[in-house]
C-alpha positions as CSV (number, residue, x, y, z in Angstrom):
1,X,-65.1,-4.5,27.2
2,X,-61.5,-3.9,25.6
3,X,-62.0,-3.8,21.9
4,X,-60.0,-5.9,19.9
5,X,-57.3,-4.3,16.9
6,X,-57.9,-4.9,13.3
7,X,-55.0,-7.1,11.9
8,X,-54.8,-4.3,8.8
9,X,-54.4,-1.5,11.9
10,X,-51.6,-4.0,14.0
11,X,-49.5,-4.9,10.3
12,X,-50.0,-0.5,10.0
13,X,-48.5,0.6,13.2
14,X,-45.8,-2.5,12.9
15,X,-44.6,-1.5,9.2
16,X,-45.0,2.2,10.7
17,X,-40.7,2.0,12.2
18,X,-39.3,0.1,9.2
19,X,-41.2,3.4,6.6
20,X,-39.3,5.7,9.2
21,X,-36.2,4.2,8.7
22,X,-36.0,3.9,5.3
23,X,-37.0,7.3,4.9
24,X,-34.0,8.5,7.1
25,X,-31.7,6.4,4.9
26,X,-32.8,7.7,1.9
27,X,-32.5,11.2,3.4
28,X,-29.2,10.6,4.6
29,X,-28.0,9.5,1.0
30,X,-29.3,12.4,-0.7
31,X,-28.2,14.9,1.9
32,X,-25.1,17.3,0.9
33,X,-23.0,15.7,3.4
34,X,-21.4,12.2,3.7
35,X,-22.8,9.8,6.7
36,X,-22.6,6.8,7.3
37,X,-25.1,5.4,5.1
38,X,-22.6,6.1,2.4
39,X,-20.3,4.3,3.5
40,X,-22.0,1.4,3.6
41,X,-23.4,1.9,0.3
42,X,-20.2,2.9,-1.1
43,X,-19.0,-0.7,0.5
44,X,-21.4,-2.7,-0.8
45,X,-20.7,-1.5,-4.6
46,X,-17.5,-2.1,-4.5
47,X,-17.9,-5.1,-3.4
48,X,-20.4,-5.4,-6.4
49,X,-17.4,-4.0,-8.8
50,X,-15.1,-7.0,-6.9
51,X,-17.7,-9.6,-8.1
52,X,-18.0,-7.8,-11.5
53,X,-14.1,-8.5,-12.1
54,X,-13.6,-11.8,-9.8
55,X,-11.1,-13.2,-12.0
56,X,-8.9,-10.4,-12.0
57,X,-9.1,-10.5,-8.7
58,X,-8.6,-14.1,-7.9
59,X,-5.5,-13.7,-10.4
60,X,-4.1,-11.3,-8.4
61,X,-4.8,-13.4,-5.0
62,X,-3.0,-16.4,-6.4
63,X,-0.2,-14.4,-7.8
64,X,0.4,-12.9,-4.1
65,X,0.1,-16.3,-2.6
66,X,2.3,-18.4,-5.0
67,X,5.4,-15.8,-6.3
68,X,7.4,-14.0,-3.2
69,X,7.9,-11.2,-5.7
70,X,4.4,-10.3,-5.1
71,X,4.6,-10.1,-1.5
72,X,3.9,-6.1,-1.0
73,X,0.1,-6.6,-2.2
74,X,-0.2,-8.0,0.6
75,X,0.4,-5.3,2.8
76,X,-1.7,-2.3,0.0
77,X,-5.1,-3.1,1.3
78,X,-3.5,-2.4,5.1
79,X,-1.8,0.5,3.6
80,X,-5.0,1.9,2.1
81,X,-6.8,1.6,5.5
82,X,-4.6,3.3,7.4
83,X,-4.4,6.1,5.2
84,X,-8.2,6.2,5.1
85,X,-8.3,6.1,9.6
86,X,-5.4,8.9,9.0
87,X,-7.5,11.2,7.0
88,X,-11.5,10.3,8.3
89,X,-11.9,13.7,9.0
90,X,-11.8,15.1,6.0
91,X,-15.0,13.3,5.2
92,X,-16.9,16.1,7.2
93,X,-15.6,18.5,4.1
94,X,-16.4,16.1,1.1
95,X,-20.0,16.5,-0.5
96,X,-21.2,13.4,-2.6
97,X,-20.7,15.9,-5.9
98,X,-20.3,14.8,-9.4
99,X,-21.2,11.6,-9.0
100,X,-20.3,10.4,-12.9
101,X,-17.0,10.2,-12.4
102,X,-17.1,6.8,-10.7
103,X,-18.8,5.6,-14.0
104,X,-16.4,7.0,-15.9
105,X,-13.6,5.4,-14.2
106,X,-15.4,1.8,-13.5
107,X,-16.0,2.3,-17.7
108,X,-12.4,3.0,-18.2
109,X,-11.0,0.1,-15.7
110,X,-12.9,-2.1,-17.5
111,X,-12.0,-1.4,-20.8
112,X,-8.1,-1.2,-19.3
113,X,-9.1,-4.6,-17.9
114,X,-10.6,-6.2,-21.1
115,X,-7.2,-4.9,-23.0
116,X,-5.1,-6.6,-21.0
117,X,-7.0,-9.4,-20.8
118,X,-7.2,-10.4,-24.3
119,X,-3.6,-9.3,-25.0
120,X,-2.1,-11.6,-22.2
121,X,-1.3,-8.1,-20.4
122,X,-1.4,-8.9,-16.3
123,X,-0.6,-5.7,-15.3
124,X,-3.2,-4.4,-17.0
125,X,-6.0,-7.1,-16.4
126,X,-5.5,-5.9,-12.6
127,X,-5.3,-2.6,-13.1
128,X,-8.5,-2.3,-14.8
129,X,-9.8,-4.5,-12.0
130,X,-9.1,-2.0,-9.3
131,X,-10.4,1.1,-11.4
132,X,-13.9,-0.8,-11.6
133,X,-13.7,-1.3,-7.9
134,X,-12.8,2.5,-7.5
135,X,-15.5,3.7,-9.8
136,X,-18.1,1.5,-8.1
137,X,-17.2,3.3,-4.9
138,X,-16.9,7.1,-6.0
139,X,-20.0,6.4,-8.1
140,X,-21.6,6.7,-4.1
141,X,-19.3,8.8,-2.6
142,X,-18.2,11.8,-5.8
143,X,-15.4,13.3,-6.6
144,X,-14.2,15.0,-3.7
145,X,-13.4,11.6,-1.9
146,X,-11.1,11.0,-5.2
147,X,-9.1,14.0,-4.0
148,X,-8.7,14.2,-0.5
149,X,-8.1,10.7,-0.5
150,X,-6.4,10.0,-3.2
151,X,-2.9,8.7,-1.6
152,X,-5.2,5.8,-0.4
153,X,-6.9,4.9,-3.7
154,X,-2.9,5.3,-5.6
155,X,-1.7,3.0,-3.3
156,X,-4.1,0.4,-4.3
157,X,-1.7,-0.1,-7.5
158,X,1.2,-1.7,-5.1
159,X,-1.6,-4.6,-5.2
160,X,-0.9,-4.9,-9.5
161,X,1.4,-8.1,-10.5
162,X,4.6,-6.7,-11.0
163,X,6.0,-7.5,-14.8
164,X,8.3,-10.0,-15.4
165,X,10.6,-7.6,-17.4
166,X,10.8,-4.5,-15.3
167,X,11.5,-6.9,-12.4
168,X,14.4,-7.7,-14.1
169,X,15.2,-4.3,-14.6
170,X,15.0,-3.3,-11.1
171,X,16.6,-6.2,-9.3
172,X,20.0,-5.8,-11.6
173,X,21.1,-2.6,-10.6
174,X,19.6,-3.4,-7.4
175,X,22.1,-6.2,-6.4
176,X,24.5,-5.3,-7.9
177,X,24.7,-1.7,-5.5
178,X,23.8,-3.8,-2.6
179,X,26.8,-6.0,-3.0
180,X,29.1,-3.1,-3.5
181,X,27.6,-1.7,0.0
182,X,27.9,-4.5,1.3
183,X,31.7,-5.4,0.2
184,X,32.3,-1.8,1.9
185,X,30.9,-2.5,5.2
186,X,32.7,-6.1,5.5
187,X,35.6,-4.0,4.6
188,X,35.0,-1.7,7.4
189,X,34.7,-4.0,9.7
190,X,37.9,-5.1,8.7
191,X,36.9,-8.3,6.1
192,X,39.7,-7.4,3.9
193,X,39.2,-10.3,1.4
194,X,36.0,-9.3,-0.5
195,X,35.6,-9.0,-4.3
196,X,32.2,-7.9,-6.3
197,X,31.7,-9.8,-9.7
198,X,28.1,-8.7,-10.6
199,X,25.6,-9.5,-8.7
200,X,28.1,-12.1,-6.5
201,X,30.0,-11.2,-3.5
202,X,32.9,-13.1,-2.9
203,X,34.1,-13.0,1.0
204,X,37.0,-14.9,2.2
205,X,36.7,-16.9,-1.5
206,X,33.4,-17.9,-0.6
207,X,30.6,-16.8,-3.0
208,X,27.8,-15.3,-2.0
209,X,24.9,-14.5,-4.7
210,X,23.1,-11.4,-3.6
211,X,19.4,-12.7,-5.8
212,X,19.9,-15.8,-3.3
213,X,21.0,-15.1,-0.1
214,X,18.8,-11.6,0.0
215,X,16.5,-10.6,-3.4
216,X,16.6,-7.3,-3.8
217,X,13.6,-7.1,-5.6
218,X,11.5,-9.0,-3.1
219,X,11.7,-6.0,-0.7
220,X,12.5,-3.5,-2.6
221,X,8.2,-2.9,-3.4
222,X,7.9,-3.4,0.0
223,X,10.2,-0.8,1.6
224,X,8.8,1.2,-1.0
225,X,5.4,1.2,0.4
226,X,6.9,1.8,3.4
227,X,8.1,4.8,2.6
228,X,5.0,6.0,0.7
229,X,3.2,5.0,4.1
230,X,5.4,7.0,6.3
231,X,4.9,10.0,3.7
232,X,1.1,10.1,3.7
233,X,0.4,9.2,7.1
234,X,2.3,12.3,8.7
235,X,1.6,15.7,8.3
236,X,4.9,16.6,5.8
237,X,5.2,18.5,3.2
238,X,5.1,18.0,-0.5
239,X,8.7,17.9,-0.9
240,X,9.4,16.1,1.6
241,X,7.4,13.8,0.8
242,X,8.5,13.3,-2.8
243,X,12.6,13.4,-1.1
244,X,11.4,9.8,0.8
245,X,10.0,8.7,-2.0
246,X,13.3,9.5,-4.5
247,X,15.4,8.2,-1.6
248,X,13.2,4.9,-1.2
249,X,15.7,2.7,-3.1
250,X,18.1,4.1,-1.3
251,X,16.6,3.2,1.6
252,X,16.1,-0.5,0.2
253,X,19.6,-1.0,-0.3
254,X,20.6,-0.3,3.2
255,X,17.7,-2.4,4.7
256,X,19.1,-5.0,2.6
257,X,22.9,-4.6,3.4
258,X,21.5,-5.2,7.0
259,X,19.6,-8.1,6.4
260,X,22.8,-9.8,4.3
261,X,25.4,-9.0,7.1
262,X,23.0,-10.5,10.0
263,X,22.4,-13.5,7.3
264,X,26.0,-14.0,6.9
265,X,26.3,-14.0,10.8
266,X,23.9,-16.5,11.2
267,X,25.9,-18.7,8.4
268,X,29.3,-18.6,9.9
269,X,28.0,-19.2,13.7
270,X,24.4,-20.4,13.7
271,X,23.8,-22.3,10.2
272,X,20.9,-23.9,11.4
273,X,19.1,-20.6,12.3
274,X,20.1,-19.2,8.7
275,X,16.7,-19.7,6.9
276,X,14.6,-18.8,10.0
277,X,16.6,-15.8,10.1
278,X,16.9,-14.6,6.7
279,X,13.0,-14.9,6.4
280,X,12.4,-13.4,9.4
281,X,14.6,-10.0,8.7
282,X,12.6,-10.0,5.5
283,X,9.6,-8.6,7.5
284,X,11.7,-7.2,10.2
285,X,12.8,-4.7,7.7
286,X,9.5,-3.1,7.3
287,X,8.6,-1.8,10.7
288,X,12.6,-0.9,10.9
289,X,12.5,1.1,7.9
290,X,9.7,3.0,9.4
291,X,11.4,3.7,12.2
292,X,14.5,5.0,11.3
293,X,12.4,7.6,8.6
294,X,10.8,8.5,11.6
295,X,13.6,9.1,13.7
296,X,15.1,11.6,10.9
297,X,12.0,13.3,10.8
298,X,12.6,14.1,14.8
299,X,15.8,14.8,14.5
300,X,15.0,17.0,11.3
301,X,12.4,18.6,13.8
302,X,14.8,19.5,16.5
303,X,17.2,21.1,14.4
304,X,14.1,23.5,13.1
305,X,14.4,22.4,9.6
306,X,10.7,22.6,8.3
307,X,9.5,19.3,7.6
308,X,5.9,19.2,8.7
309,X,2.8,21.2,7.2
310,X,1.6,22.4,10.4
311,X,4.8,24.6,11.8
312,X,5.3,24.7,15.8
313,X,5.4,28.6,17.3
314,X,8.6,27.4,18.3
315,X,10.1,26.7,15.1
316,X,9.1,29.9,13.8
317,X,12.0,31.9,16.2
């Protein structure tokens, strides 16, 4: 006769799988390199440090959502992932070391975050935000994440409310060179009749106001963060990359000299299609931005100027 199991010996040998995966978690998270596991557990805290600061947060959601101006926080998180898939093999050279510095910084974001808070400082209500949500992460992952990652944790800031006042600051100067371009390309195209009073670009006697037919400011974050994309995602070196990121206004202006002329285009022959269009070359910018950094980079490369970290044996003769 077949003798029966004990229940204690079936609930044994059934909880026996679940003890052998735990302990393989919990030797994976103690282990001197970084697996999976941490990931995960460096995910779930800060998603903890999110819920820790969920105003902050939902501040920063609404202002994205509700003020143009705020558009390129939109595209940080994306940003920050790519840079991460760019750079996913350097996790095989991070160890999970000195852990305490993610408490350090979560302690630091929140105080940052509590200052700005009570003192009607957005900027600083964010910020502190996102330094809790670092700090919740490195306090899994160490120190060495911070540093051979770090493009992707700075460009978390693009995600900050921008200031009232140093919007102002940028956008003046900003339109103001952007209609001068622009008054010399109608020119060269051989529209004679343009004058620049400010920040308004008269053509044929009609006005047009740079801040409303193409807002400077509204792209300039974004082409920005283009540029610091393009700068971190290929293999340049440091002073090229700091050249893009000194030349990134200049780069704004002419992405926005391009979008004006195809918006005045639209105006004189297709006024119906002048909104569609103008909001459309708003994001068309982006990717063309991209591009044309990465053209100069080929052609930089063909004509064996150094640009890249890693030289080809070709370049070297």
């Amino acid at each position: 006769m077949t003798q029966a199991l004990a229940p204690s010996s079936i609930s044994s040998a059934s909880a026996a799988p679940a003890r052998q995966s735990l302990r393989r978690i919990a030797k994976s998270l103690t282990s001197d390199r970084l697996g999976v596991w941490h990931v995960v557990a460096a995910l779930m805290t800060g998603g903890l440090g999110v819920l820790a600061m969920l105003p902050a947060w939902q501040d920063m959601y609404h202002a994205t959502i509700m003020d143009e101006e705020n558009s390129q926080a939109v595209l940080a998180p994306v940003v920050c992932l790519v840079l991460i898939w760019v750079r996913r093999m350097r996790l095989r050279h991070c160890k999970p070391s000195f852990r305490l510095i993610g408490p350090i910084i979560a302690a630091a974001g929140w105080g940052i975050s509590c200052f700005g808070f009570y003192h009607d400082y957005h900027a600083f209500w964010h910020l502190g935000a996102i330094l809790v949500m670092v700090g919740c992460v490195l306090s899994v992952l160490g120190k060495n994440v911070l540093f051979r990652f770090f493009p992707a944790f700075a460009v978390l800031m693009f995600m900050i409310t921008v200031p009232i006042r140093l919007r102002m600051e940028i956008a003046g100067p900003l339109e103001h060179w952007t209609a001068l371009v622009t008054q010399q390309a109608l020119q060269l195209c051989g529209v004679i009749n343009t004058q620049v009073q400010g920040n308004l670009l008269r053509v044929n006697n009609v006005p047009v106001n740079i801040a409303e037919a193409c807002n400077g400011i509204s792209a300039f974050f974004g082409l920005v963060l283009v540029c610091y994309a393009f700068g971190f995602c290929m293999p340049l070196r440091n002073s090229v990359r700091i050249l893009i990121l000194v030349a990134s206004p200049l780069t704004a202006i002419g992405c926005n000299v391009g979008r004006i002329l195809v918006t005045m285009l639209l105006l004189a022959h297709f006024p119906k299609w002048e909104s569609v269009g103008h909001t459309i070359g708003g994001w068309a910018m982006l990717p063309i931005a991209f591009l044309l950094l990465y053209g100069i980079i080929i052609v930089l490369r063909w004509a064996m100027i150094p640009v890249t970290i890693y030289t080809l044996p070709a370049q070297n003769t």
